[in-house]
Biopython code that builds the backbone (N, CA, C, O; Angstrom):
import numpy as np
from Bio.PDB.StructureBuilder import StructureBuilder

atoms = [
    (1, "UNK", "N", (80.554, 99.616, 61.005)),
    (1, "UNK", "CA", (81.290, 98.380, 61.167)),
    (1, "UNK", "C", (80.300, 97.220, 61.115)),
    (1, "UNK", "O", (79.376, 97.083, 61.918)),
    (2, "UNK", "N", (80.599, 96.307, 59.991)),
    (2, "UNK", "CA", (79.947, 94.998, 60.140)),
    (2, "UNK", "C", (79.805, 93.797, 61.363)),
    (2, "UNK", "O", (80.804, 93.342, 61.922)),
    (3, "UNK", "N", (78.707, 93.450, 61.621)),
    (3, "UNK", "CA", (79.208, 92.254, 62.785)),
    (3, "UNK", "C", (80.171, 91.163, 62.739)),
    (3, "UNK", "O", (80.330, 90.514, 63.772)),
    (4, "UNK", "N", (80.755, 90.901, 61.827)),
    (4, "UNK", "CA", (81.803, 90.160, 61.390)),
    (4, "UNK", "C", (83.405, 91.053, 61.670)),
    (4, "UNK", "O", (84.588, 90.759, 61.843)),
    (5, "UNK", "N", (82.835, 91.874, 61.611)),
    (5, "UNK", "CA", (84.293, 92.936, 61.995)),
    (5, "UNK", "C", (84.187, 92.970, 63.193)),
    (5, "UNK", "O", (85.176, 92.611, 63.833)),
    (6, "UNK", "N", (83.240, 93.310, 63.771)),
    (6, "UNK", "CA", (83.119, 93.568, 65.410)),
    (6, "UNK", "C", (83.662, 92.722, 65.963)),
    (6, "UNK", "O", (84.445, 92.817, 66.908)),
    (7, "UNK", "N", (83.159, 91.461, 65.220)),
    (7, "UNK", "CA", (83.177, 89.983, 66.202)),
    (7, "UNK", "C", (85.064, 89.877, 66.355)),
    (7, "UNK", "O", (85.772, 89.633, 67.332)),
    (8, "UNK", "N", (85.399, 90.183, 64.926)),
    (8, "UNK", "CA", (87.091, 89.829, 64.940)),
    (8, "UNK", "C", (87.995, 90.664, 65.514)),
    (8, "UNK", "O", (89.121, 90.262, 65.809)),
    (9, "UNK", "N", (87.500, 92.198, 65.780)),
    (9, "UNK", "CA", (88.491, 93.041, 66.333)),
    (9, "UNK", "C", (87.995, 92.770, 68.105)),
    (9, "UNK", "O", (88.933, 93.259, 68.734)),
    (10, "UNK", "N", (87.229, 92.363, 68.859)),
    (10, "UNK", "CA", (86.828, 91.795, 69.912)),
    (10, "UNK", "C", (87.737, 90.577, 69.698)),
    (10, "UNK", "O", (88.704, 90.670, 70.455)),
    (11, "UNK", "N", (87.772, 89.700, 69.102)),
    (11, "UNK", "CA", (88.448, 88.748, 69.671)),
    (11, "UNK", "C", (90.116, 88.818, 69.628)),
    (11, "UNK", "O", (90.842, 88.043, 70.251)),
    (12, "UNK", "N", (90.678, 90.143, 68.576)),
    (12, "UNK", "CA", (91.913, 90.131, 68.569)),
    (12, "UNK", "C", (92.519, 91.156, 70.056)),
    (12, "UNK", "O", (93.595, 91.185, 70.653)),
    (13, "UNK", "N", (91.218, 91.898, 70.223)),
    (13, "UNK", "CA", (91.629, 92.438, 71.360)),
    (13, "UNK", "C", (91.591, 91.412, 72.632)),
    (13, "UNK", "O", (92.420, 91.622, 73.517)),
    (14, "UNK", "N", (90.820, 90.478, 72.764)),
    (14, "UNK", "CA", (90.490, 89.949, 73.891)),
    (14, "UNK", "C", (91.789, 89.261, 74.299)),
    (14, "UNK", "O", (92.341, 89.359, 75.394)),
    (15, "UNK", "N", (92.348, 88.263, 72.826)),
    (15, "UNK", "CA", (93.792, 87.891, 73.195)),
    (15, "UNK", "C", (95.111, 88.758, 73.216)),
    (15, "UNK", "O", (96.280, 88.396, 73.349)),
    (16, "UNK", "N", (94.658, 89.801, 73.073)),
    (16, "UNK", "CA", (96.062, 90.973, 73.329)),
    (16, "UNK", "C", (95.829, 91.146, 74.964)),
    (16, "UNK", "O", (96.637, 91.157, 75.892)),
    (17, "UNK", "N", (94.229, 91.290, 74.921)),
    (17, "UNK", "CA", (94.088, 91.585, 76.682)),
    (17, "UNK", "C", (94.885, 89.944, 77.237)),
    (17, "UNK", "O", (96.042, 90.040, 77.644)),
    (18, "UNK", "N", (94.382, 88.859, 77.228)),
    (18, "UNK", "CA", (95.117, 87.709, 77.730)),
    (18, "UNK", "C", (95.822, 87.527, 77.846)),
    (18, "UNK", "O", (96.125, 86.900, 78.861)),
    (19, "UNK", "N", (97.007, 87.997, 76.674)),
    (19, "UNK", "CA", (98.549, 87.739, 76.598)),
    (19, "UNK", "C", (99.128, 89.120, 77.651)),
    (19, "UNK", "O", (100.004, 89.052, 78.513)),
    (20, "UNK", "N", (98.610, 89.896, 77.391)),
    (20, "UNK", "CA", (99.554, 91.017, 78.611)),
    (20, "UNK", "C", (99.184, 90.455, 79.836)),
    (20, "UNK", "O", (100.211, 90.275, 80.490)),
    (21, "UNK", "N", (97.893, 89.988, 80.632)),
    (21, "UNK", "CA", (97.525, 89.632, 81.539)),
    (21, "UNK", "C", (98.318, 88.432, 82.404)),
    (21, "UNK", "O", (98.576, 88.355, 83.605)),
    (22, "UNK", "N", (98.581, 87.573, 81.339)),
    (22, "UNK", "CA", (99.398, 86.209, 81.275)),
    (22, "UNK", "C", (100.806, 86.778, 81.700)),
    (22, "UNK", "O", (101.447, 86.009, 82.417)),
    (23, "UNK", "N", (101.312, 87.784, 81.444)),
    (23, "UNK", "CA", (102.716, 87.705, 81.327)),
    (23, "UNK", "C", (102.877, 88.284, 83.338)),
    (23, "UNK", "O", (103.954, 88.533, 83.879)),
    (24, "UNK", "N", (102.058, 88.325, 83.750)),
    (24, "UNK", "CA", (101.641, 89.137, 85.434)),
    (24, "UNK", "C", (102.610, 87.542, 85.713)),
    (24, "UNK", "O", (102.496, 86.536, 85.013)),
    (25, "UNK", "N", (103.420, 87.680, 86.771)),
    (25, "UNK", "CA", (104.180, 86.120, 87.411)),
    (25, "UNK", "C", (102.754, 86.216, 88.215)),
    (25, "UNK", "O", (102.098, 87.198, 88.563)),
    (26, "UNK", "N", (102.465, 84.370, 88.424)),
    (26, "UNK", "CA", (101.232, 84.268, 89.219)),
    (26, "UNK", "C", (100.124, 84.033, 88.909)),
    (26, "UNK", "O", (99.291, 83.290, 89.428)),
    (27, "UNK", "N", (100.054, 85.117, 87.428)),
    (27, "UNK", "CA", (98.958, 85.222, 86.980)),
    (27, "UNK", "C", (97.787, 84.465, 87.096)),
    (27, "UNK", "O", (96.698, 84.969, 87.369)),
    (28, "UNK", "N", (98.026, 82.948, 86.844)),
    (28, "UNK", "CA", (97.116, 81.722, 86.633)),
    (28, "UNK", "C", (96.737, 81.909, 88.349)),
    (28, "UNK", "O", (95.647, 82.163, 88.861)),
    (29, "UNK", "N", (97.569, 81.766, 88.750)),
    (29, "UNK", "CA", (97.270, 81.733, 90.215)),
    (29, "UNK", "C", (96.076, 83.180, 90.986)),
    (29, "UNK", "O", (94.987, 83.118, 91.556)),
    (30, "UNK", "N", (96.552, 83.784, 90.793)),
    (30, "UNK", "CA", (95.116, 85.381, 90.685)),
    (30, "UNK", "C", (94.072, 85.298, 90.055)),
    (30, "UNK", "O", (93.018, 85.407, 90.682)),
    (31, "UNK", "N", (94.050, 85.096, 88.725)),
    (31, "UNK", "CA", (93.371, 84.654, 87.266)),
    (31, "UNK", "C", (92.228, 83.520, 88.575)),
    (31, "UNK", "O", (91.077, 83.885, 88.814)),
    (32, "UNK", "N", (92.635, 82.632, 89.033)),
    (32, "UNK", "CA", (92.088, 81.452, 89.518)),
    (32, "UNK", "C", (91.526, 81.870, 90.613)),
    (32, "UNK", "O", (90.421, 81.364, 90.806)),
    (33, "UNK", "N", (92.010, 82.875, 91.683)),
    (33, "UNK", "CA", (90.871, 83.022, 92.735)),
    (33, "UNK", "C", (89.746, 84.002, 92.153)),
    (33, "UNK", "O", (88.515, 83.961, 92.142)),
    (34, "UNK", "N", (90.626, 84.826, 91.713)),
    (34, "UNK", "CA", (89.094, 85.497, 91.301)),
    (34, "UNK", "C", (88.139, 85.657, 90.494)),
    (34, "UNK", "O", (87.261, 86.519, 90.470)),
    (35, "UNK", "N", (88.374, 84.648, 89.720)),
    (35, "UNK", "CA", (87.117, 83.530, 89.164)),
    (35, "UNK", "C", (86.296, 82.972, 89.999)),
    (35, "UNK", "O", (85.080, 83.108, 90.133)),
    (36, "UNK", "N", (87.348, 82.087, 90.766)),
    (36, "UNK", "CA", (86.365, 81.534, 92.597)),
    (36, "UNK", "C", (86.169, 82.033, 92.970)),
    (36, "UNK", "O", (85.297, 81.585, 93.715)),
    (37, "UNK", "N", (86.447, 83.847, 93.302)),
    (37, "UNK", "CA", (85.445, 84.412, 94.262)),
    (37, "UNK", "C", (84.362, 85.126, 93.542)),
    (37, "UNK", "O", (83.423, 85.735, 94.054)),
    (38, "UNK", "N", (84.645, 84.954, 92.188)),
    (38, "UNK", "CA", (83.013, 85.650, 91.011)),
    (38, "UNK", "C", (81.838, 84.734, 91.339)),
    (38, "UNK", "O", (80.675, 85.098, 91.511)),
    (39, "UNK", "N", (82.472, 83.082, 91.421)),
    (39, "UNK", "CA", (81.295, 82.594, 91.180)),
    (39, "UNK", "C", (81.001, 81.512, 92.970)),
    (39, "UNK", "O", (80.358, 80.464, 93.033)),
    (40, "UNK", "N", (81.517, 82.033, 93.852)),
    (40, "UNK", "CA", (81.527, 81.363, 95.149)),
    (40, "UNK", "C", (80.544, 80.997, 95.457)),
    (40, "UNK", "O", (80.181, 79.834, 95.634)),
    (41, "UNK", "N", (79.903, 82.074, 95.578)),
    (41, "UNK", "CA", (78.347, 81.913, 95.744)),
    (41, "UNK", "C", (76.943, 81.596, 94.513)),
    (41, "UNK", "O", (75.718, 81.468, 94.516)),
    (42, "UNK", "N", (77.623, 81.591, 93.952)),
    (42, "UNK", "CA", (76.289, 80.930, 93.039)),
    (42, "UNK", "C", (76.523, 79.472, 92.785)),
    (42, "UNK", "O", (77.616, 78.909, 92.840)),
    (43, "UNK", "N", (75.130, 78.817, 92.442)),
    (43, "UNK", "CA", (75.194, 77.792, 92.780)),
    (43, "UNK", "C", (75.580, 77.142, 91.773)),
    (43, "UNK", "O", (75.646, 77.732, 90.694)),
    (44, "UNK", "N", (75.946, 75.718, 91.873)),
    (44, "UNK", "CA", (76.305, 75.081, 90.608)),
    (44, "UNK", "C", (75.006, 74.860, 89.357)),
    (44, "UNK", "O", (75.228, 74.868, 88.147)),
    (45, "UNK", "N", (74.015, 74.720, 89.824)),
    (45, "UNK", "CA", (72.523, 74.657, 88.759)),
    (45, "UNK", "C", (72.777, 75.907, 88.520)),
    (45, "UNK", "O", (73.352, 76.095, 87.448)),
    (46, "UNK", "N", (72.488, 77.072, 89.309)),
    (46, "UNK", "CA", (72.588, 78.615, 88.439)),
    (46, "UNK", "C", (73.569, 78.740, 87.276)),
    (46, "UNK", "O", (73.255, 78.889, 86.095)),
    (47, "UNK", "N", (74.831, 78.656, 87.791)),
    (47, "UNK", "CA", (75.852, 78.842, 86.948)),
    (47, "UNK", "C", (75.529, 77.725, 85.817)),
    (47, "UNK", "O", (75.792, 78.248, 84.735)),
    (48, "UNK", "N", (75.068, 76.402, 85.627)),
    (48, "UNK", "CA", (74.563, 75.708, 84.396)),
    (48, "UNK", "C", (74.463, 76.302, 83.344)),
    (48, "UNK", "O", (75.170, 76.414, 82.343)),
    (49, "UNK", "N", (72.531, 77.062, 83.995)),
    (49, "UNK", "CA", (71.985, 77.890, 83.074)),
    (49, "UNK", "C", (72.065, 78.953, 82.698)),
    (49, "UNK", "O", (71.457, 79.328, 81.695)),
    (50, "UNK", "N", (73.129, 80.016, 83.669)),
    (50, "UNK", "CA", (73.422, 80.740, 82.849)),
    (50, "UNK", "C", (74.599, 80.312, 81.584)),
    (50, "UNK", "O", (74.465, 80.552, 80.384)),
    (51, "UNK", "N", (75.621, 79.701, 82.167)),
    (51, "UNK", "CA", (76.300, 79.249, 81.125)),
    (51, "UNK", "C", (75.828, 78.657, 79.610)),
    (51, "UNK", "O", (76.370, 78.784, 78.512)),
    (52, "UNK", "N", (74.485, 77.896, 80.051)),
    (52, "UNK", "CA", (73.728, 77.012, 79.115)),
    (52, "UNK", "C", (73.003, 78.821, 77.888)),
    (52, "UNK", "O", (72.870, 78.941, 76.670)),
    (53, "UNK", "N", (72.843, 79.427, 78.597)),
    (53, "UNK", "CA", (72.021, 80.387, 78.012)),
    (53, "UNK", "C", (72.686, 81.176, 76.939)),
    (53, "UNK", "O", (72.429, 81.286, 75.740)),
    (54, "UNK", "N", (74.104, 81.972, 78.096)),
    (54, "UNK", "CA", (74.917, 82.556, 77.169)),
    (54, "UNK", "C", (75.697, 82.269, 76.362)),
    (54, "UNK", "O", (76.138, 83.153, 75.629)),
    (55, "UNK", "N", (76.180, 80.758, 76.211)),
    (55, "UNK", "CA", (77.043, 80.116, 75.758)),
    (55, "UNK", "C", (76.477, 79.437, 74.488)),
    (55, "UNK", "O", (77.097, 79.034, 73.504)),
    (56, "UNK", "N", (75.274, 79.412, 74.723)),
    (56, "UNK", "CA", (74.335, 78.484, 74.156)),
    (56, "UNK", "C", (74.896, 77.023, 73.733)),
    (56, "UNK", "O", (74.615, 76.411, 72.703)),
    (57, "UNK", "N", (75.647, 76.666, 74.646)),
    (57, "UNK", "CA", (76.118, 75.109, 74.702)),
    (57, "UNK", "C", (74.640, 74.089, 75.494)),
    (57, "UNK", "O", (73.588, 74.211, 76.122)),
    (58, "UNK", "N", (75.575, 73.092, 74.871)),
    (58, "UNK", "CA", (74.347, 71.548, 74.918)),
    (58, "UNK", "C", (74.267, 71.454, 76.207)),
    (58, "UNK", "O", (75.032, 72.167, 76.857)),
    (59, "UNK", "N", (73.317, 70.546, 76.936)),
    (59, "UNK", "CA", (73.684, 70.579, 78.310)),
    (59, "UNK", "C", (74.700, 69.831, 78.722)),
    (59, "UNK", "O", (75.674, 70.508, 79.050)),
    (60, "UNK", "N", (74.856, 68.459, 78.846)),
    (60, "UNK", "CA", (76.041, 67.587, 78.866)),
    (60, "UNK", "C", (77.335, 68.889, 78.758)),
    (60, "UNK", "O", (78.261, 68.820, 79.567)),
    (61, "UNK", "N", (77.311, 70.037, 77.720)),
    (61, "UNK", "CA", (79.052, 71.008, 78.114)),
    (61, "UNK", "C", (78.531, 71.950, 78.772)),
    (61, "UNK", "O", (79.273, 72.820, 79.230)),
    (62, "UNK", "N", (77.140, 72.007, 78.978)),
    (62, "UNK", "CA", (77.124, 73.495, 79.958)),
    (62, "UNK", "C", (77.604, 72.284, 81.630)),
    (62, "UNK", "O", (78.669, 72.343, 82.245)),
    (63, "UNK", "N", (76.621, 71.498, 81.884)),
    (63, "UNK", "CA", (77.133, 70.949, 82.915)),
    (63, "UNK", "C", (78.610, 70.716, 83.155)),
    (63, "UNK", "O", (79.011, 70.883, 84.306)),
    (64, "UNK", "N", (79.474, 70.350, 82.214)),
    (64, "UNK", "CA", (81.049, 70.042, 82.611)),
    (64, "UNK", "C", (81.339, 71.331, 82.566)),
    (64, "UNK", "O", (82.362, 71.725, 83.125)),
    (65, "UNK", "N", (80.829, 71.867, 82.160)),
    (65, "UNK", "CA", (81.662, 73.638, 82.102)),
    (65, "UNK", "C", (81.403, 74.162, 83.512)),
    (65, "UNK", "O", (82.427, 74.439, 84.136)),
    (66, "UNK", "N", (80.249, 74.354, 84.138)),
    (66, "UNK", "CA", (79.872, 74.738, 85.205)),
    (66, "UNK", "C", (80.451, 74.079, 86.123)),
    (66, "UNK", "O", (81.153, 74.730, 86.898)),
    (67, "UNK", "N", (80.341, 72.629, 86.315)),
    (67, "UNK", "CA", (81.699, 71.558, 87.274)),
    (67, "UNK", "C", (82.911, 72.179, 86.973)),
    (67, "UNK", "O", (83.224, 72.921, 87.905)),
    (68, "UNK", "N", (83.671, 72.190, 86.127)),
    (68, "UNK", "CA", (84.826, 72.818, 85.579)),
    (68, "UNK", "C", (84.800, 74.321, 86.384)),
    (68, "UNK", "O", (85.540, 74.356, 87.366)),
    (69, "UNK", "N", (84.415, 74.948, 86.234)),
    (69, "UNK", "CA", (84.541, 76.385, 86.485)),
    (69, "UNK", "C", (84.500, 76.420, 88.453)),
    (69, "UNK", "O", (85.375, 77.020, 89.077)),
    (70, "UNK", "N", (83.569, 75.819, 89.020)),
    (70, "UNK", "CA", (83.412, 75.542, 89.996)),
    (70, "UNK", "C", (84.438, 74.307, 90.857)),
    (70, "UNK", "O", (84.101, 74.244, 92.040)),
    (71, "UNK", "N", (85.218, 73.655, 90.614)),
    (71, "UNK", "CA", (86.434, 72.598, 90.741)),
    (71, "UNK", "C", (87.030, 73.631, 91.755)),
    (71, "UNK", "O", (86.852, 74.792, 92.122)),
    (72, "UNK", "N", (87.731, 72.696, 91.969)),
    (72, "UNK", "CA", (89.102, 73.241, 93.086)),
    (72, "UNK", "C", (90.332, 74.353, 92.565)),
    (72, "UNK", "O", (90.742, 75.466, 92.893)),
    (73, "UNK", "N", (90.682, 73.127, 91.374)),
    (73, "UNK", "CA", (91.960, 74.249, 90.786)),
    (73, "UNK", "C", (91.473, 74.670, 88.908)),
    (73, "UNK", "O", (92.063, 75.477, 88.190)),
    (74, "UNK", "N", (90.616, 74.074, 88.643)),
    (74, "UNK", "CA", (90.462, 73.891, 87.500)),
    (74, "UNK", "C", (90.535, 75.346, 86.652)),
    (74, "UNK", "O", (91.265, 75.194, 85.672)),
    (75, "UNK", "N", (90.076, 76.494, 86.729)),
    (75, "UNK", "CA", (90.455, 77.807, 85.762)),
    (75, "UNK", "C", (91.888, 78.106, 86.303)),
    (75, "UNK", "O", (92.456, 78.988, 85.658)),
    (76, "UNK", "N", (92.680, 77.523, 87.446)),
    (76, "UNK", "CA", (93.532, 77.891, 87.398)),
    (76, "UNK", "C", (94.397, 76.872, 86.152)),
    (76, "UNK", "O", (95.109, 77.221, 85.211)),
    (77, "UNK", "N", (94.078, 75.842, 86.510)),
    (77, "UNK", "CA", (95.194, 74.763, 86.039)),
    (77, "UNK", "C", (94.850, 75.179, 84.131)),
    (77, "UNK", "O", (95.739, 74.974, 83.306)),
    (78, "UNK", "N", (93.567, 75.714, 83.740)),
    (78, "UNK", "CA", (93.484, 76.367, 82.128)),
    (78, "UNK", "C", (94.321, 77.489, 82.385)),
    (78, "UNK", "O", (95.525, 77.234, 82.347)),
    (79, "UNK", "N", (94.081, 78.363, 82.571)),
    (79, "UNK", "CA", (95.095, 79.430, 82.887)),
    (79, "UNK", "C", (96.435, 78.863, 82.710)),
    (79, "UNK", "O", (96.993, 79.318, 81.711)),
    (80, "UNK", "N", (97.077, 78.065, 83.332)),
    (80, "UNK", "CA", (98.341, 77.466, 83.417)),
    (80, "UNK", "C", (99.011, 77.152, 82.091)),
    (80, "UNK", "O", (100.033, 77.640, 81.607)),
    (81, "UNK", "N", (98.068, 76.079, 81.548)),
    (81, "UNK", "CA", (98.126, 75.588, 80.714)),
    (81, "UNK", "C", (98.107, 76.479, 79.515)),
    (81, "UNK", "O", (99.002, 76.294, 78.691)),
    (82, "UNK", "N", (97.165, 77.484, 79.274)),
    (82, "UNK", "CA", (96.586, 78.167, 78.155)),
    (82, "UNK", "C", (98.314, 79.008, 77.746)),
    (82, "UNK", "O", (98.856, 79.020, 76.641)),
    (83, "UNK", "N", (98.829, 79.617, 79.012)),
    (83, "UNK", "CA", (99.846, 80.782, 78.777)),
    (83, "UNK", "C", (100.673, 80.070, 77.846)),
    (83, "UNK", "O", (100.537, 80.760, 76.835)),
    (84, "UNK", "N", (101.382, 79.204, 77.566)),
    (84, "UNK", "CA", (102.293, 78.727, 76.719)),
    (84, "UNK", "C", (101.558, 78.738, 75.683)),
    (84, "UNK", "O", (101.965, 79.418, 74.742)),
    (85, "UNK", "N", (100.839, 78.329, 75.599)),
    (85, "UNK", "CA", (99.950, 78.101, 73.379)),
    (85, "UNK", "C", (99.633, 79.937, 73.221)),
    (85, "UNK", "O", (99.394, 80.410, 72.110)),
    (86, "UNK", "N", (99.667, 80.615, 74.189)),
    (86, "UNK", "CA", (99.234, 81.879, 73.591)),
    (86, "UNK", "C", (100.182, 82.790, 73.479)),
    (86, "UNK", "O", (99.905, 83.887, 72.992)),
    (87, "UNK", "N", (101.613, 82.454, 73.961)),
    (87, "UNK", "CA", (102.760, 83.082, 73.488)),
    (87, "UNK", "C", (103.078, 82.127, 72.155)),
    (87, "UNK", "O", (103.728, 82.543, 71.196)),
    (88, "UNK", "N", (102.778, 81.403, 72.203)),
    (88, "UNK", "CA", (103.221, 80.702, 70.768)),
    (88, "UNK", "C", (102.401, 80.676, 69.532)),
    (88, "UNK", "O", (102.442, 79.971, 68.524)),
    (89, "UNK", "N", (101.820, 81.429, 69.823)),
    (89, "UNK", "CA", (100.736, 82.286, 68.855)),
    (89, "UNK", "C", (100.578, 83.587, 68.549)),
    (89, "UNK", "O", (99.631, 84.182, 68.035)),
    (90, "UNK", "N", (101.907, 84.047, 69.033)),
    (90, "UNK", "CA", (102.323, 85.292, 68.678)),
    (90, "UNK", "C", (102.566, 86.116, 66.953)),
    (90, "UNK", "O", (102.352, 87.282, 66.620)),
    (91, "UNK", "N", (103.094, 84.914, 66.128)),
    (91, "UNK", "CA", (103.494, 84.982, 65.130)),
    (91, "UNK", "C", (102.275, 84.585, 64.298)),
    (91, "UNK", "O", (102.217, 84.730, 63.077)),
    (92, "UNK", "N", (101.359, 84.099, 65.018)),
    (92, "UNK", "CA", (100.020, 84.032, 64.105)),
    (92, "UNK", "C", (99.472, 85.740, 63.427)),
    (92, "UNK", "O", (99.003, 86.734, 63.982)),
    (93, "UNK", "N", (99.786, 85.453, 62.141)),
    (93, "UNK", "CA", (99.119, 86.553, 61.131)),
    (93, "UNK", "C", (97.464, 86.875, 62.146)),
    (93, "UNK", "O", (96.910, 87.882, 62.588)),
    (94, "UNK", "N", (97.286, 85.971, 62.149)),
    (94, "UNK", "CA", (95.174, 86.461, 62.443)),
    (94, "UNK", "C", (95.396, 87.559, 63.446)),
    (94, "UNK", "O", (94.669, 88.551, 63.503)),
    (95, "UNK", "N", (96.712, 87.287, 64.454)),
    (95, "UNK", "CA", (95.695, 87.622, 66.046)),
    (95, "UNK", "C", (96.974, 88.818, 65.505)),
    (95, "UNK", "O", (97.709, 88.605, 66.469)),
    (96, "UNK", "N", (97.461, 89.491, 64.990)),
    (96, "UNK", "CA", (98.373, 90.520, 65.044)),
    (96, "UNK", "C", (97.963, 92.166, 64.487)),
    (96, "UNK", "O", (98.801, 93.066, 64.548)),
]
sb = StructureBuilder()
sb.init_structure("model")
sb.init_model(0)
sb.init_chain("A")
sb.init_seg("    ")
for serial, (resi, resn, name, xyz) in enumerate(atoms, 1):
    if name == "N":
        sb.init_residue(resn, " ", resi, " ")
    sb.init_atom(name, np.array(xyz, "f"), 0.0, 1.0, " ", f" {name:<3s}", serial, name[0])
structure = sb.get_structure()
């Protein structure tokens, strides 16, 4: 298997994993603590650079990403948000 294949059957699985996950009532709401309790304890500079590393984003988006991720409601309120565009992307040829 080519890395170009890898990369695409990983990502068609990842949103099959999302969309069953999504359909849990709550979900966003679960989805959201236990994100906060992955990253409770690490600090906001840690989480930066790892983000900065693996992501290999600029700093200016590793920093909002790491604020973001670390926020009050914020992976919940993506979560929230995300479930509607990803049932409506059902009929997308790519992800099927």
């Amino acid at each position: 298997m080519i890395p170009s294949q890898r990369h695409s059957l990983t990502c068609v699985l990842t949103y099959h994993l999302l969309q069953t996950l999504l359909k849990i009532p709550y979900a966003a709401l679960i989805g959201g603590a236990v994100i906060k309790s992955l990253f409770f304890l690490v600090p906001t500079a840690a989480l930066y650079n790892i983000i900065r590393l693996v992501m290999r984003f600029p700093e200016h988006a590793a920093r909002t990403t790491a604020n973001f991720i670390k926020s009050r409601m914020g992976v919940r309120q993506l979560l929230y948000v995300t479930r509607p565009s990803l049932f409506a992307q059902t009929s997308n040829s790519s992800f099927s």
